[in-house]
TORNU-9194 format. One record per atom (N, C-alpha, C, O, CB): residue in three letters; x negated, y, z negated. Coordinates in steps of 0.1 Angstrom, whole numbers, plus 5000, padded with zeros to 4 digits. Glycine has a CB too. Example, Ala and Ser with C-alpha at 12.3 -4.5 7.8 and 13.67 -1.06 7.14 Angstrom:
BEGIN
ALA486849434922ALA487749554922ALA486849674922ALA485849674915ALA488749554910SER487249784929SER486349894929SER487150004921SER486650114920SER485949944943
END
This chain:
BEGIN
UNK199282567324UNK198682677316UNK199882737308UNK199482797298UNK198082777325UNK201082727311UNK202182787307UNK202582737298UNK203482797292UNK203082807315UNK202282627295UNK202782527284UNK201582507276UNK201582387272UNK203282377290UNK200682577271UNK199482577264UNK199682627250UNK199282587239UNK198382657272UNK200582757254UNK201182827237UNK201682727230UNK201382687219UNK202382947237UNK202982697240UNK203482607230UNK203082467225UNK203382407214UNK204482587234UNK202382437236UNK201482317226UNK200682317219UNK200382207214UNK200882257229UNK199982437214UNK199282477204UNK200582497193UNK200382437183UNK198182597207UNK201682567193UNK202282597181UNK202982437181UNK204082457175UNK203282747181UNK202782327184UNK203482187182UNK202482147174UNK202682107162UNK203682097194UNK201382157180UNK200382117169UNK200082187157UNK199782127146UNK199182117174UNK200282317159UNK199982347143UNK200882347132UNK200682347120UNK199482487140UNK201882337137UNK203282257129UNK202982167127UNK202482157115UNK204482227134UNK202882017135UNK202681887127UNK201481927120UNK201681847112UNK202481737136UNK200381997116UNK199182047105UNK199982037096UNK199782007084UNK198382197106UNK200682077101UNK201282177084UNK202182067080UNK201782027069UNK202482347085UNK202882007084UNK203781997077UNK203981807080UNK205081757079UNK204882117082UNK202881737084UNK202481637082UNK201081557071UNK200481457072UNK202381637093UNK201181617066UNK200081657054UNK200381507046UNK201381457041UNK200381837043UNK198881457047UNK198681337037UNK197981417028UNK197281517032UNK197681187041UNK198381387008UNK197881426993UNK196781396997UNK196681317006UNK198381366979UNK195681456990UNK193981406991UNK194081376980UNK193381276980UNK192581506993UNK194681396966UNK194681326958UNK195281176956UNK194481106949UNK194881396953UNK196681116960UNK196981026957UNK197080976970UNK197380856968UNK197981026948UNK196880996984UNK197380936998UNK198780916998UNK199080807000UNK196780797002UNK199380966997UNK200680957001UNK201081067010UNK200181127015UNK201580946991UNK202381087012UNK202481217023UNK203581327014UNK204581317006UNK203481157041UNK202281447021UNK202681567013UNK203881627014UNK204081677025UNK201981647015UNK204781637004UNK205981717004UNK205781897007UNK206781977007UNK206681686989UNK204281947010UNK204082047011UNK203182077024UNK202681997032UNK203682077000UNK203082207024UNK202382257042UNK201082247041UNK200382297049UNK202582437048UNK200582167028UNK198882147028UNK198982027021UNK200181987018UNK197682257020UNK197681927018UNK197381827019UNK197081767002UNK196081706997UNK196381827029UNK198481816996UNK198281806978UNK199881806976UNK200481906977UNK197381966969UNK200581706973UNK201681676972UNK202281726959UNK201481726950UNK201681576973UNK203581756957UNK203981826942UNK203681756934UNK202981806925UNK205181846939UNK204081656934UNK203581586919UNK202481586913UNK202381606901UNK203781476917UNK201181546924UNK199481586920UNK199481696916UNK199181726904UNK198381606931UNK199881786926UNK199781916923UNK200381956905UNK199682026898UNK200581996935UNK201281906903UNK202081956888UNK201281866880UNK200781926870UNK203981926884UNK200981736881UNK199781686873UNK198681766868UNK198381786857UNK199181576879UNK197781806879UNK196481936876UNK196681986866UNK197782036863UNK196382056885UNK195381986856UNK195382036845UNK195782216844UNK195082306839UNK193981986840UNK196482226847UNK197282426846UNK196582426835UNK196382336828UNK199482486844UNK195982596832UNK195682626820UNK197282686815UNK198282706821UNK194382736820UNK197082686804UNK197982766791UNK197582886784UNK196982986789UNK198082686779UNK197882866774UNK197182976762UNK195982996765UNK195282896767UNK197082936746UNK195283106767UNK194083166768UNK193583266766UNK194283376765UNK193783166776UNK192783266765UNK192283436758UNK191783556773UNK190883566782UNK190383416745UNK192683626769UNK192783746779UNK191283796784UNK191383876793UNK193583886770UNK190283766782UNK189383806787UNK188283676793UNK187583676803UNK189083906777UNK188283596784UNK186883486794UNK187783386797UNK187383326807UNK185283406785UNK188983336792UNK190183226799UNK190083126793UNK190583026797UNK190183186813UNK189383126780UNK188882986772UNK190482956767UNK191283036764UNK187583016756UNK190582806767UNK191782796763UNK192082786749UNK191082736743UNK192382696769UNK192982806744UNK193282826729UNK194282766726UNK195082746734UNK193582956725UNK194382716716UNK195382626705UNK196082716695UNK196882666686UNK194382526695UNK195882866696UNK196382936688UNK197083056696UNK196283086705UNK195382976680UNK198183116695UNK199283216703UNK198483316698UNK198683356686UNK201083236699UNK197283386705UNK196783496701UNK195983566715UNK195683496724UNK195883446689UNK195683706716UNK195583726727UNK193683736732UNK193383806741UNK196583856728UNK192883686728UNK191683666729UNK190983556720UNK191883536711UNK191183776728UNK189883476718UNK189183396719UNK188583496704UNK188783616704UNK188483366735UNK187883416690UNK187083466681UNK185383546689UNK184783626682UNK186883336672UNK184983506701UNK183383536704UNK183983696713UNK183383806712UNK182383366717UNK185083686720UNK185783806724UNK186283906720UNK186584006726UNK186483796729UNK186383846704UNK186983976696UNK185684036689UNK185584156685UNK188183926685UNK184983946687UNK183384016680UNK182984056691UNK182784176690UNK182183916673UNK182584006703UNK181984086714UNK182184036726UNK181683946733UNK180784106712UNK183284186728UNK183884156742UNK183084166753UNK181984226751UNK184884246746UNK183184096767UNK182084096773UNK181984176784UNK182984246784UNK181783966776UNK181084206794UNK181184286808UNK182084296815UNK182384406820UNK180584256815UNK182684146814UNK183284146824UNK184884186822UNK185184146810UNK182984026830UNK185884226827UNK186984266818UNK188184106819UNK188684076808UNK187784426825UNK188284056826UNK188783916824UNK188583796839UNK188583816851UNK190583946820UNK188383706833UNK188683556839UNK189683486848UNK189683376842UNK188783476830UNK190083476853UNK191183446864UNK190683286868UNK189683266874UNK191083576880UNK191783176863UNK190883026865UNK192882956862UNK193482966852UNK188982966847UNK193182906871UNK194382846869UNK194282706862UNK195282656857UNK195082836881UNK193282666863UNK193182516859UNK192082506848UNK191082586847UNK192882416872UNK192282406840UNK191082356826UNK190382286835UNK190982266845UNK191582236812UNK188582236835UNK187982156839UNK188182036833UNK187482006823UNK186982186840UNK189181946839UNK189481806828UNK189781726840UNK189381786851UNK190881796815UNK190281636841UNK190781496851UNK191981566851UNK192781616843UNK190781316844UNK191981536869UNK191881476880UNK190481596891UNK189681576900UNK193681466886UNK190981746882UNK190481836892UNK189181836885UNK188881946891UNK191381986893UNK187981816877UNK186781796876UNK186181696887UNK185181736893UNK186581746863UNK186981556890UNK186081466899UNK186581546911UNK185981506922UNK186481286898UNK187081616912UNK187281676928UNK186581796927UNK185981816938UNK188981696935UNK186381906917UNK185581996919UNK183681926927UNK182981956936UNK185682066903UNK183681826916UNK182381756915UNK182381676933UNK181281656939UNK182581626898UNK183281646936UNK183181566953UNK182781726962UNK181981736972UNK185181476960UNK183681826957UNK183181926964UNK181881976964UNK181182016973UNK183882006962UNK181581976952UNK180182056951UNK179081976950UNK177982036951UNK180082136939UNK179181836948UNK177681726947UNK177881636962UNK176881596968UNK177681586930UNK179081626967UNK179281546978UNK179781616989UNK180081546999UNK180081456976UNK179981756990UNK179681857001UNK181181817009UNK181281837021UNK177781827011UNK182481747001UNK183581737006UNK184281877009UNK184981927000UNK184381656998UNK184081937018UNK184182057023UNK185682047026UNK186382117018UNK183082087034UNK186382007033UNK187681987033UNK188582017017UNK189282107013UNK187781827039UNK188381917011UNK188381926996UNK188082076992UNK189082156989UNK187381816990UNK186882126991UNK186982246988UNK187382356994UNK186982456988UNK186382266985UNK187982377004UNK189282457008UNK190582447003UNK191482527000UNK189582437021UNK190482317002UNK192282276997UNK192282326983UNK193382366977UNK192882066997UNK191182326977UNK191282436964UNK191682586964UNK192682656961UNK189882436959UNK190382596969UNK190482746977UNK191682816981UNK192082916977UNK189782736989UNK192082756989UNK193582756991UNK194382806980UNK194782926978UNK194082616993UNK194582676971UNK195582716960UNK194682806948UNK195382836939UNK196282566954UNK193782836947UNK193382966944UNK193183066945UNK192583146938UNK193082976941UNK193683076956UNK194283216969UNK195583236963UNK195783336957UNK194583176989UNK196583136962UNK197683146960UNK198283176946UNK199283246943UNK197883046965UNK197183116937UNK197583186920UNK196783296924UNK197683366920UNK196883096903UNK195983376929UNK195883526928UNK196683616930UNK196983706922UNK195283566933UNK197083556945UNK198283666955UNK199583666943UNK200283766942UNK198883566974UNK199883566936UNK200783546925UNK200783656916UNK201683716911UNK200583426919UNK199283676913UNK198683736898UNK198683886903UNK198683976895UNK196983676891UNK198483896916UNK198484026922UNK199584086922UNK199484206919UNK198084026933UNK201084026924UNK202184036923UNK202584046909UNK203784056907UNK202683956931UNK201884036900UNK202484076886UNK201684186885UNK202084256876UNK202283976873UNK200784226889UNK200384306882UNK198784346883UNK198284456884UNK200884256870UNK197984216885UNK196684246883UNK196184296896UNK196384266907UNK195884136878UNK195084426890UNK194184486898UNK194084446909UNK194784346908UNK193184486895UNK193584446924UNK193084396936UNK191584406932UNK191384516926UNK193584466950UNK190584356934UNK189384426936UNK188784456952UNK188984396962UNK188384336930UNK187884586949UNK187184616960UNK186484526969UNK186584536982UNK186384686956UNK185884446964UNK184884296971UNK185184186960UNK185384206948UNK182784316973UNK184984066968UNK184583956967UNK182883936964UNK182083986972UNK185083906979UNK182283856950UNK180883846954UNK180683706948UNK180983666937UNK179883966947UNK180083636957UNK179483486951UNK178583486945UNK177583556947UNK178883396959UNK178783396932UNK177683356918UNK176483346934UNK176783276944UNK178283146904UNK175283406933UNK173983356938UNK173783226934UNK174283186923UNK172883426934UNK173183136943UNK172483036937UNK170783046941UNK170483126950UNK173182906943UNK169782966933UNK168383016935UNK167982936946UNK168382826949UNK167383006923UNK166983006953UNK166682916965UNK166282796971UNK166382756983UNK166182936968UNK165682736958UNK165182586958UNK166482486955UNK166582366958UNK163882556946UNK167682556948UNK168582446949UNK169282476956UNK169882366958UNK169182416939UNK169882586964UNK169982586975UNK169682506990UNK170382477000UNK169782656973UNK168382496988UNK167782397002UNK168182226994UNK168682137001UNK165382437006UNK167882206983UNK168682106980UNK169682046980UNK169681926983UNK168782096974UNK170982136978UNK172182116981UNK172482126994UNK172982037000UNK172782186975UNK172182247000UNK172282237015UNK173582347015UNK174082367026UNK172582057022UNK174182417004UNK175282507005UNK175482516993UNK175282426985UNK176582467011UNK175982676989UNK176382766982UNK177982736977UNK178782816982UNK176182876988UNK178482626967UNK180182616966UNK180482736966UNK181282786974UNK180982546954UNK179782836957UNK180482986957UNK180483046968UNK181483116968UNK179783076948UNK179783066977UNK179783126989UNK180883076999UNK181383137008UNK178383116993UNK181082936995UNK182282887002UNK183482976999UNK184083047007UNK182582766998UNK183582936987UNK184982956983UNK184783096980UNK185283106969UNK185682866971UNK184183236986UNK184383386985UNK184783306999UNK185883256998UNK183183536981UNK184183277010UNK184483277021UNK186383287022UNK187283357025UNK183783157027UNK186283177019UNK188183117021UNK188783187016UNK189783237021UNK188882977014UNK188083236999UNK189383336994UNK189583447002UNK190683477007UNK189183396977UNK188483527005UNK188383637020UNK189283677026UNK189783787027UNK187883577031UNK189683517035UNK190683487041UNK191583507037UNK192583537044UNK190683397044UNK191683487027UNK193383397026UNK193783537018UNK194883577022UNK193683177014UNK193283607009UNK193583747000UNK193383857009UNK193983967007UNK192383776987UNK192683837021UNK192183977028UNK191484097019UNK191784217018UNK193584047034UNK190484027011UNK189884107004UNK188384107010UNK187783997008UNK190084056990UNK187884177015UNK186084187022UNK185184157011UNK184884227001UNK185484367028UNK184483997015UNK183683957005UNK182184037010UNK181784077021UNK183783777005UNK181484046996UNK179984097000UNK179183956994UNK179383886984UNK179384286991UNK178383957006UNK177683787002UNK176283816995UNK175783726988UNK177183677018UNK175483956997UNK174283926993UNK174184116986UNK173284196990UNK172983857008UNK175484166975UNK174684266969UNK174184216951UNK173384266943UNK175884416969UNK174684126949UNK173884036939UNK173083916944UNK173583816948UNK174783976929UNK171583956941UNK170883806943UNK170283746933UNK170183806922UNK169783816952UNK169983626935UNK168983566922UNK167783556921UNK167383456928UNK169083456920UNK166883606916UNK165583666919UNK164383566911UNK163183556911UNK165483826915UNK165383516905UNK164283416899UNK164883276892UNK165983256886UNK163483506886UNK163883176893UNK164383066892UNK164782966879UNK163882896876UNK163883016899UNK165782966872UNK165782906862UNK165982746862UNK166282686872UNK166782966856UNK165782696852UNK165482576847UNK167582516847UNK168382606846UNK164382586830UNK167882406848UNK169182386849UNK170182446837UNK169582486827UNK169182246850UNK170982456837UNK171782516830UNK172882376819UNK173582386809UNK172582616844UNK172482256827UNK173682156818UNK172682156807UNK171482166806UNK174181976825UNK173982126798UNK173382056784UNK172882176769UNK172982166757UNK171681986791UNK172582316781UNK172582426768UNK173282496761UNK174082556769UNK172082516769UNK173582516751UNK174582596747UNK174482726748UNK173382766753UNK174782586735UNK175582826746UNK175882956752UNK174583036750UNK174183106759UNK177183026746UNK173883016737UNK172883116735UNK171483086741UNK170683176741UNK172683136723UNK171382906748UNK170282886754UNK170682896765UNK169782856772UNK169582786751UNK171482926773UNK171882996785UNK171583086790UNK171183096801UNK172783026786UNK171683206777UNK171683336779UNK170283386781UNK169883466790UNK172183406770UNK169583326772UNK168083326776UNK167583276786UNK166883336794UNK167383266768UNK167983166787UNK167683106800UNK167683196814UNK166883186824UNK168782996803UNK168983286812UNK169383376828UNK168683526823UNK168883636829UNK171583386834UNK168083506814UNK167283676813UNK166583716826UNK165683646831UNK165883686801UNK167183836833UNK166083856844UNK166483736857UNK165783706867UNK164383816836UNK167583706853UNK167383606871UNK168183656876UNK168583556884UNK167683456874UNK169083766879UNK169783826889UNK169684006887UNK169884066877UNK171183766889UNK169384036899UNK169384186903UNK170384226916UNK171084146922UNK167784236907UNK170384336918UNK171084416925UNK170384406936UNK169184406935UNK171384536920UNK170984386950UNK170084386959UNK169284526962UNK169584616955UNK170784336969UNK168284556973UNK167984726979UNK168984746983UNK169484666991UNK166984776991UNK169684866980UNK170184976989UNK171784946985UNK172685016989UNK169684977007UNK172084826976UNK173584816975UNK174284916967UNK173384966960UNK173984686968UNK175384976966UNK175985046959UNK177084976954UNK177784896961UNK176085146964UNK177385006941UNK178484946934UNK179385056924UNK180185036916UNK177884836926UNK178985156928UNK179385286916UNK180485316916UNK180885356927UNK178885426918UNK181685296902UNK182985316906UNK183685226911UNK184885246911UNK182985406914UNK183185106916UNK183884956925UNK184484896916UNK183684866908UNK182984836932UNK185684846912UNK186284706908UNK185884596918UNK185984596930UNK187984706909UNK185184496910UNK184684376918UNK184684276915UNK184884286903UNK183684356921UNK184584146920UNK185184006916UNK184083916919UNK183883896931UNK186583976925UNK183483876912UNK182683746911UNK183483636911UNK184583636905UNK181883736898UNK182683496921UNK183283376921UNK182683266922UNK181683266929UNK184083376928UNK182983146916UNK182283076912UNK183182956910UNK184382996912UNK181483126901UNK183182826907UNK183782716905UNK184082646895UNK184982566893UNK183182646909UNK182982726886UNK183482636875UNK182782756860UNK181582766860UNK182682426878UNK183482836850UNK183182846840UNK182882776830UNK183682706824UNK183782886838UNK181382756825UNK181182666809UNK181582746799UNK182582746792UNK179682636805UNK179982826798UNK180082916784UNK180383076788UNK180783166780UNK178582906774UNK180083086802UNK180683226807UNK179283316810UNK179183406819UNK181783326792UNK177883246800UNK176383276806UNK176283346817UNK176183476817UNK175783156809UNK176183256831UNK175983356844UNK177483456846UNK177483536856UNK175583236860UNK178183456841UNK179283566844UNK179083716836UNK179283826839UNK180783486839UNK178483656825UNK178283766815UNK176683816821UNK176483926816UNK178383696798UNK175583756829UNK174683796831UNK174583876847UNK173683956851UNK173983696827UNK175683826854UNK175883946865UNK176784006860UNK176084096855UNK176383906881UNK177984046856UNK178584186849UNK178084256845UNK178384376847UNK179284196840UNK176884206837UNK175784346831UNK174984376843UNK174384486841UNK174684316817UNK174584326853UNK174084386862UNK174384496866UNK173984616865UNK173984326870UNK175684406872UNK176984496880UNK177584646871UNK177984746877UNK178384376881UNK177484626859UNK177784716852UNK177084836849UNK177484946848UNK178084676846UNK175684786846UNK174584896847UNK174284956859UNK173485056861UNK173284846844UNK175084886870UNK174484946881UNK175485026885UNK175385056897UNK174084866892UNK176685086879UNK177685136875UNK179185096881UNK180085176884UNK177485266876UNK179284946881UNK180384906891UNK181584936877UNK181384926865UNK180284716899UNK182884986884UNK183885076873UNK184184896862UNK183884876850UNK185985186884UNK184584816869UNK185584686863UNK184684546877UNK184484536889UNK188084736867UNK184384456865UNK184184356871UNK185184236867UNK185584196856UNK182884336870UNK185384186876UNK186484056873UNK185983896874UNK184783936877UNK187784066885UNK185783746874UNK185283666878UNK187083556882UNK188083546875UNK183983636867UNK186883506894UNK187783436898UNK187083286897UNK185883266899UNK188383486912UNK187983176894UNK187183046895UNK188182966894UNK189282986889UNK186183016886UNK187482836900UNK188582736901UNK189482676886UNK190682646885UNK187882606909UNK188082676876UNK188582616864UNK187682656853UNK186582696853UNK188682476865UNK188382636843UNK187482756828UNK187182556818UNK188082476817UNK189482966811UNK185782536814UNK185882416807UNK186082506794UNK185482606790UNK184482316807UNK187682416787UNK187582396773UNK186382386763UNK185282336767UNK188282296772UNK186582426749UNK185882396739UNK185282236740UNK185882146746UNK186782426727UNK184382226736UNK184082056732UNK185082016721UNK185682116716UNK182482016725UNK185381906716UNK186681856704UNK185881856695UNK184781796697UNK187681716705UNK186181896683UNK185681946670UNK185082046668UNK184682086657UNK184881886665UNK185082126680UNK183782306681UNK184382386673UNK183882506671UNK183682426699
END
C-alpha cells in the first residue's frame, strides 16, 4: 500500500513524457502526444482582423465586413487557419468521434489562451458551447463543442455553463451557404434558456471550427440582448476566404 503513491507518480511521468505524435508516430519531444515539428507545421494563424480572426493579406487591423459592421461579438480567439494537416484532424474529431484527438487539441487551445491571458486579454465569466440541435445530436452521438468547453474548463479553470444557450429550433445544414444564407438560415434558432441570467457577464462561446462567423454572430445577439456586458468566441480554427473572394 505504501508504494501505491509512488507508483502512480511513475506512471504519470512515463504519460507524460513518453508520448507518441498523433500526427506523424514518432516520439514526442513534448509532455503530450504532438511532437515539435507537427506541432510548428500546423497551420498558426497570422494577420487577422481584430475582431472575427479572418485572416488577412493586408497589415490592417480588421477585416472590410468588420469595419462596415462590426459584430456582437467583440473578438475571435482561433490559433490556427482551417487548412491541412489540422482540418483532417479537426474532421476525425468531430465525424469519427476520435475523442483522444480532440483533447490533444483542446489542450493546446488551453494553452494559446492561458498565453493570450498573459498578454492581456480579458478572462471571461463562463465558458458556453455552440448548442447543437437535437436530431443531430442523437446522430452524432456528441456535442464537439460541449467537449472541448469541457477540457478547456479544465485546463483554464474557467466554470463552463452547458445549457444557458439552447437551440430551439432546427435548421437545415449549414455547408455550402454563404454568409447571408446562413444568417437566415439561424433566424430564431437559439434562445436564452428559463431563468438564465447573463446581465453584465463577459462570456465565451466555443466551437471548433469558424466559417462565416453566422452561428457566432447569431448567439452574441442573443447573449447581448439578454444584456451579457462582452461576448467572446474561442475555437480551434477560423476558415480563410475562398481564393479569388
Amino acid at each position: 500500500m505504501r508504494c501505491q503513491p509512488l507508483h502512480d507518480l511513475l506512471v504519470d511521468i512515463c504519460s507524460k513524457f513518453n508520448q507518441t505524435c498523433t500526427f506523424c508516430g514518432g516520439a514526442s519531444d513534448n509532455a503530450y502526444a504532438l511532437c515539435s515539428g507537427c506541432e510548428g507545421d500546423l497551420p498558426w494563424a497570422g494577420l487577422a482582423c481584430v475582431h472575427c480572426a479572418l485572416p488577412l493579406v493586408f497589415d490592417g487591423p480588421t477585416c472590410p465586413a468588420c469595419q462596415w459592421l462590426p459584430p456582437p461579438f467583440e473578438r475571435v480567439e482561433a490559433p490556427w487557419t482551417y487548412n491541412f494537416p489540422l482540418d483532417t484532424a479537426i474532421n476525425r474529431f468531430k465525424h469519427r468521434g476520435d475523442r483522444p484527438l480532440g483533447r490533444l487539441l483542446a489542450e493546446r487551445l488551453s494553452a494559446f489562451l492561458a498565453y493570450r491571458f498573459d498578454e492581456g486579454l480579458p478572462r471571461p465569466a463562463h465558458l458556453l458551447p455552440v448548442p447543437m440541435a437535437p436530431n443531430r445530436l442523437r446522430a452524432r452521438g456528441f456535442n464537439q463543442a460541449r467537449l472541448l468547453t469541457q477540457w478547456l474548463a479544465k485546463g483554464l479553470g474557467i466554470p463552463a455553463a452547458f445549457t444557458t444557450v439552447l437551440r430551439v429550433r432546427e435548421t437545415p445544414s449549414q455547408q455550402g451557404l454563404d454568409l447571408a444564407a446562413r444568417q437566415r438560415n439561424l433566424q430564431g434558432a437559439f434562445a436564452l434558456a428559463p431563468g438564465a441570467r447573463v446581465a453584465g457577464q463577459h462570456l465565451a462561446l466555443v466551437d471548433d471550427v469558424m466559417t462565416t462567423g453566422a452561428t457566432a454572430h447569431a448567439l452574441a445577439t442573443v447573449l447581448k440582448q439578454a444584456g451579457a456586458q462582452r461576448v467572446d468566441v474561442y475555437c480551434l480554427a477560423r476558415t480563410p476566404l475562398p481564393a479569388g473572394a
